[in-house]
N, CA, C and O of each residue as an XYZ file, in Angstrom:
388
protein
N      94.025     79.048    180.361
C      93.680     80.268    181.057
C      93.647     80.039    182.581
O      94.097     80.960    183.263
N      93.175     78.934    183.222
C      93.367     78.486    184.213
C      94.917     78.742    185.001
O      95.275     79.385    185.988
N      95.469     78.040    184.189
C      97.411     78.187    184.844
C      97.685     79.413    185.066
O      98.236     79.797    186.098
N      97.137     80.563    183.608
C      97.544     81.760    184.042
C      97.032     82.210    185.051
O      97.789     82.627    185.928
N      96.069     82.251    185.183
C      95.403     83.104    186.876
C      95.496     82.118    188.002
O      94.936     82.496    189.031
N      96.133     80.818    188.050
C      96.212     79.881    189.257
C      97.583     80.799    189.422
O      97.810     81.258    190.542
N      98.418     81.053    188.439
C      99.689     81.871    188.511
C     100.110     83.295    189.086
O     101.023     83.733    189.785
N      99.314     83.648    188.629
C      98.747     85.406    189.471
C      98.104     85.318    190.770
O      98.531     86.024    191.684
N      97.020     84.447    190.975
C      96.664     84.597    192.385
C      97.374     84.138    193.009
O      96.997     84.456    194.136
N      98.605     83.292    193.148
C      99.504     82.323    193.715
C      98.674     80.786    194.445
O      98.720     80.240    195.548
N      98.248     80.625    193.680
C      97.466     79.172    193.480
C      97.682     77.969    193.173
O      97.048     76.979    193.536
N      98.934     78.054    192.234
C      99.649     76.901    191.486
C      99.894     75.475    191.563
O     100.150     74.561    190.779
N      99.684     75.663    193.064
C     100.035     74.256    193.893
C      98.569     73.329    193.619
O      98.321     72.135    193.789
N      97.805     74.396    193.154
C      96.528     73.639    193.213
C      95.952     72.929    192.299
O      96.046     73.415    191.172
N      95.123     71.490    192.420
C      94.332     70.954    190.932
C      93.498     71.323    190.655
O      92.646     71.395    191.540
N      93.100     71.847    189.183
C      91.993     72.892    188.762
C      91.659     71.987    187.933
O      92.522     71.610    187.141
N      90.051     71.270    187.876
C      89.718     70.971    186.283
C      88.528     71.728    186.403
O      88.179     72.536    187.264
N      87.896     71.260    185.242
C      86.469     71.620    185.178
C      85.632     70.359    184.140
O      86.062     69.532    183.335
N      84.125     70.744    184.683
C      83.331     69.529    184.030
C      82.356     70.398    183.364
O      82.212     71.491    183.912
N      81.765     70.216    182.485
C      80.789     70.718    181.519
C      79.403     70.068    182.154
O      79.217     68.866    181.965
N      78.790     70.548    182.625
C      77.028     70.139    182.974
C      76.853     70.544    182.007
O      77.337     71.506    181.410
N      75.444     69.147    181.536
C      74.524     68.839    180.302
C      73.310     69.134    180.917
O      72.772     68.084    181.269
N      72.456     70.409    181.278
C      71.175     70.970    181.668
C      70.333     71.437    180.876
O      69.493     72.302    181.125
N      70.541     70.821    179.767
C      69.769     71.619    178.557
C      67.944     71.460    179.067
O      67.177     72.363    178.732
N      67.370     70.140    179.946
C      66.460     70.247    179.827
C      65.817     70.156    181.345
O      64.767     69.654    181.747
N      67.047     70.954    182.122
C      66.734     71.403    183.308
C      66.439     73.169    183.243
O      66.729     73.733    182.188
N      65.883     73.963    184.350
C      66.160     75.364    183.857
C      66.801     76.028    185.522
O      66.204     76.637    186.409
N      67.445     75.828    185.473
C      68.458     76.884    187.016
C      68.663     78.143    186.596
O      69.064     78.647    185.547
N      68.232     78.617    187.836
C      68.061     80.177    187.284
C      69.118     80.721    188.666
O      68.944     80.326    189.819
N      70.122     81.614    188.281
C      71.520     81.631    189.772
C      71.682     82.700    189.633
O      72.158     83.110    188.574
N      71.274     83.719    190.860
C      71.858     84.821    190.761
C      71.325     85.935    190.007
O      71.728     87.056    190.316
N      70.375     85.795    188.945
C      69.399     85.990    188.410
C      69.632     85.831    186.917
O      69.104     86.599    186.113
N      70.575     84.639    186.478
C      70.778     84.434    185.460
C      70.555     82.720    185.034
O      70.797     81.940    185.955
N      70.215     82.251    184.014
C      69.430     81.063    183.465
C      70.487     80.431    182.727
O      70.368     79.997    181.581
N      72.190     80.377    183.879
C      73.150     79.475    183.589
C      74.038     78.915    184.934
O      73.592     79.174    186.052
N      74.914     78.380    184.842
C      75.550     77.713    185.933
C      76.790     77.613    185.777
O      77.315     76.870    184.948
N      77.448     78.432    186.643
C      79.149     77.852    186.879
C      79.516     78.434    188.429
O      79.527     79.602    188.815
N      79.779     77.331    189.088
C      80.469     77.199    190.089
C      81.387     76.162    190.415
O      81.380     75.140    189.729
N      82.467     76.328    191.719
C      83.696     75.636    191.774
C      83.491     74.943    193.215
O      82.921     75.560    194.115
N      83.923     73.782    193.373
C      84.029     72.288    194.575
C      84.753     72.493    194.928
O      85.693     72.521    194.134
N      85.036     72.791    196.195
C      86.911     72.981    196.634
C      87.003     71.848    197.534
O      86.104     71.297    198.168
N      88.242     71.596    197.481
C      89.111     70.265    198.528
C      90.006     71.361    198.931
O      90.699     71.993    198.134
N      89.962     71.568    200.240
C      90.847     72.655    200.633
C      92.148     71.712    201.218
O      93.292     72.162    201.156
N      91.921     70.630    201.677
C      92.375     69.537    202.247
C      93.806     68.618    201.313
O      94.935     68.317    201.699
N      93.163     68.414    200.102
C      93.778     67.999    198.793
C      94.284     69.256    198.160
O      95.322     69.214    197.499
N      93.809     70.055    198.273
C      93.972     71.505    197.346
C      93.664     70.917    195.660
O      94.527     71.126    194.808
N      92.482     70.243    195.329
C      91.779     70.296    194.198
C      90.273     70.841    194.243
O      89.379     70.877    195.088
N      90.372     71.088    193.435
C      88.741     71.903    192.775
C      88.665     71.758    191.582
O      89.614     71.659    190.804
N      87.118     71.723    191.240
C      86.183     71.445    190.301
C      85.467     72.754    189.775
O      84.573     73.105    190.545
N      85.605     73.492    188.776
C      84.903     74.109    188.338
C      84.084     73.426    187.391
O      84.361     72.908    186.309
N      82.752     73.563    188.182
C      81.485     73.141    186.951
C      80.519     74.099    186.564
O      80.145     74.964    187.355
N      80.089     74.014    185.416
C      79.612     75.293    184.331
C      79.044     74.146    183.230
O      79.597     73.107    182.871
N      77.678     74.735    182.802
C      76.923     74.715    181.747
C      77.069     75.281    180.593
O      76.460     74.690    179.701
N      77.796     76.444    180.180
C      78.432     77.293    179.105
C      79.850     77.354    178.924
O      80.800     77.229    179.698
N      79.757     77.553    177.846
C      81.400     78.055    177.561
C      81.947     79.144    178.661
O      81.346     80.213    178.766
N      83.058     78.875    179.457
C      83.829     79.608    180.582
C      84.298     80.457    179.682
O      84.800     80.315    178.567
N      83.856     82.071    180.877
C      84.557     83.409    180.069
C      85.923     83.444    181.195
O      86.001     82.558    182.047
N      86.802     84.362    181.126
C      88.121     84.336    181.738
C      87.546     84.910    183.443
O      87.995     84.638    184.557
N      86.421     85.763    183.030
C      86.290     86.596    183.706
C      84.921     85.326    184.797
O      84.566     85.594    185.945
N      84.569     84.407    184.220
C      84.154     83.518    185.005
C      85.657     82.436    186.372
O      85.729     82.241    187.585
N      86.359     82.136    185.365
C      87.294     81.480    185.970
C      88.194     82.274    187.046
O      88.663     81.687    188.021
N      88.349     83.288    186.870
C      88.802     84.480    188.135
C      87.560     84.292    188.558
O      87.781     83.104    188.792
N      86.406     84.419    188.874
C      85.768     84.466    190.095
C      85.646     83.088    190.580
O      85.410     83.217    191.782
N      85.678     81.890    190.307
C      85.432     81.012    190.911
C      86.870     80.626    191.733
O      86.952     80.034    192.808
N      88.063     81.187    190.826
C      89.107     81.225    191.859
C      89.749     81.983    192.862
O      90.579     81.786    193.750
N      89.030     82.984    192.381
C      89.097     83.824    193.742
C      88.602     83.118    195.208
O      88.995     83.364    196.349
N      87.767     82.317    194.817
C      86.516     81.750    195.929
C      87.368     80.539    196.240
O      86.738     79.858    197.048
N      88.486     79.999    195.960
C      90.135     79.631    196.821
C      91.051     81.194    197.429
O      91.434     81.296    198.595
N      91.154     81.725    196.912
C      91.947     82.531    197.603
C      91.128     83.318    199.000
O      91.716     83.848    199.943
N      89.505     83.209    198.802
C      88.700     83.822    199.735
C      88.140     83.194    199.437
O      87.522     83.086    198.379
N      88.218     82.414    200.562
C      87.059     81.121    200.680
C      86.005     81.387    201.577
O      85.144     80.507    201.604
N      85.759     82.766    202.631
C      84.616     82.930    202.549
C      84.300     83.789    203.408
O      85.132     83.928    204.305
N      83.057     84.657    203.484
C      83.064     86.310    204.008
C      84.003     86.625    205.284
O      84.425     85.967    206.236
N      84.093     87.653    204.936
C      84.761     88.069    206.094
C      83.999     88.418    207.752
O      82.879     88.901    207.585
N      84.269     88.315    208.830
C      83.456     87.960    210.158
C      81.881     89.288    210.535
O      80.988     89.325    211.382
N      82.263     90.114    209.431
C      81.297     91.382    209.837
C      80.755     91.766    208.146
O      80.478     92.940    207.902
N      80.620     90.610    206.930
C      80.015     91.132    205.957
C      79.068     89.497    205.874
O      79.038     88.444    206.511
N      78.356     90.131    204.622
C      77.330     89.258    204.283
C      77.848     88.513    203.328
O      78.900     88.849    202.785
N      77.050     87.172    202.918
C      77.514     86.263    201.907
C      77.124     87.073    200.591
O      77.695     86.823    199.530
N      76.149     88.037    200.685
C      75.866     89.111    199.610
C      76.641     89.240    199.231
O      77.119     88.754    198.205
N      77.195     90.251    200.248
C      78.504     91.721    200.390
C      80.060     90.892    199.769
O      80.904     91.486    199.099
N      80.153     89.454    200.174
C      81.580     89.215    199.856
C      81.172     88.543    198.721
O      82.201     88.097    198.213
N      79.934     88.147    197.860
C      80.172     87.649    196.271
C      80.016     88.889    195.662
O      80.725     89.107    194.679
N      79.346     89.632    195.983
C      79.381     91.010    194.943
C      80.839     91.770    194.945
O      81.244     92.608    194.139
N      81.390     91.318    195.896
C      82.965     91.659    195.831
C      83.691     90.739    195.319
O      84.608     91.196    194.637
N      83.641     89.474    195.385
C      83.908     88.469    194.133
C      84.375     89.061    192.857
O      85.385     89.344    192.211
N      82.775     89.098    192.852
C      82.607     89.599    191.188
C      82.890     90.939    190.975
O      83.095     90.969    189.761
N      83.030     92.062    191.394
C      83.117     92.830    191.362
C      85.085     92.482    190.810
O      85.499     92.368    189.656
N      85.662     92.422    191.735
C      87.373     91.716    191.857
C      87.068     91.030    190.332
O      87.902     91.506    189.562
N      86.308     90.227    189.727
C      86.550     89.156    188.932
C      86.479     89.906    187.658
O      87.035     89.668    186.585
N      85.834     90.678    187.936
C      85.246     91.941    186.379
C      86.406     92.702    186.399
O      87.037     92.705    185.342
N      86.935     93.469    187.496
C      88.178     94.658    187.644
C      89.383     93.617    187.201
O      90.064     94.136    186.316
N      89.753     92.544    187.496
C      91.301     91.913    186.750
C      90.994     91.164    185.542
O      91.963     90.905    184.829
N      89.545     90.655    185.061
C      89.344     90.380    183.960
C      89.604     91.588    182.627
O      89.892     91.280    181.470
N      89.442     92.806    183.079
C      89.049     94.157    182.059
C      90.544     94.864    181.992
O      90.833     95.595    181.045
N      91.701     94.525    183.331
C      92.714     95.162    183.212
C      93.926     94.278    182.964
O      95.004     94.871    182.926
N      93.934     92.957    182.789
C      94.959     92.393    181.969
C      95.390     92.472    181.053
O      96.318     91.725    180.741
């Protein structure tokens, strides 16, 4: 699922893995939810790390790659304003593929 949306966003060139965090007997609470997935970028190398505690939904992996294609707010919004547009983007091409 990765290739396909490294493919659509025009990303391809890039190394994508991901690592599974074992937090079972930690409790992170992100965003206001009591799980974890976020992505490491090497903008330099052009590799990244998506790491996540749960099984990755599609609609997780579009937002953390979006966050390569927009790597980060734009000069007159908030770090709010540009993840709720993230996700917002990550929910709208997850629901219409």
């Amino acid at each position: 699922m990765i290739k396909k949306w490294q493919h659509i966003l025009r990303i391809k060139d890039w190394d994508i893995t991901t690592k599974l965090l074992h937090l079972k007997n930690v409790s992170i609470e992100y965003n206001g939810h009591k799980y974890f997935v976020g992505i490491e970028r090497d903008f330099n190398n052009k590799k990244a790390i998506i790491y996540h505690d749960r099984e990755l939904k599609e609609e997780d992996i579009i937002h953390e790659l979006l966050h390569i294609v927009f790597p980060k707010p734009n000069h007159d919004e908030t770090y709010e304003d540009y993840e709720q547009w993230i996700t917002d983007a990550a929910y709208n091409l997850s629901n219409n593929d």
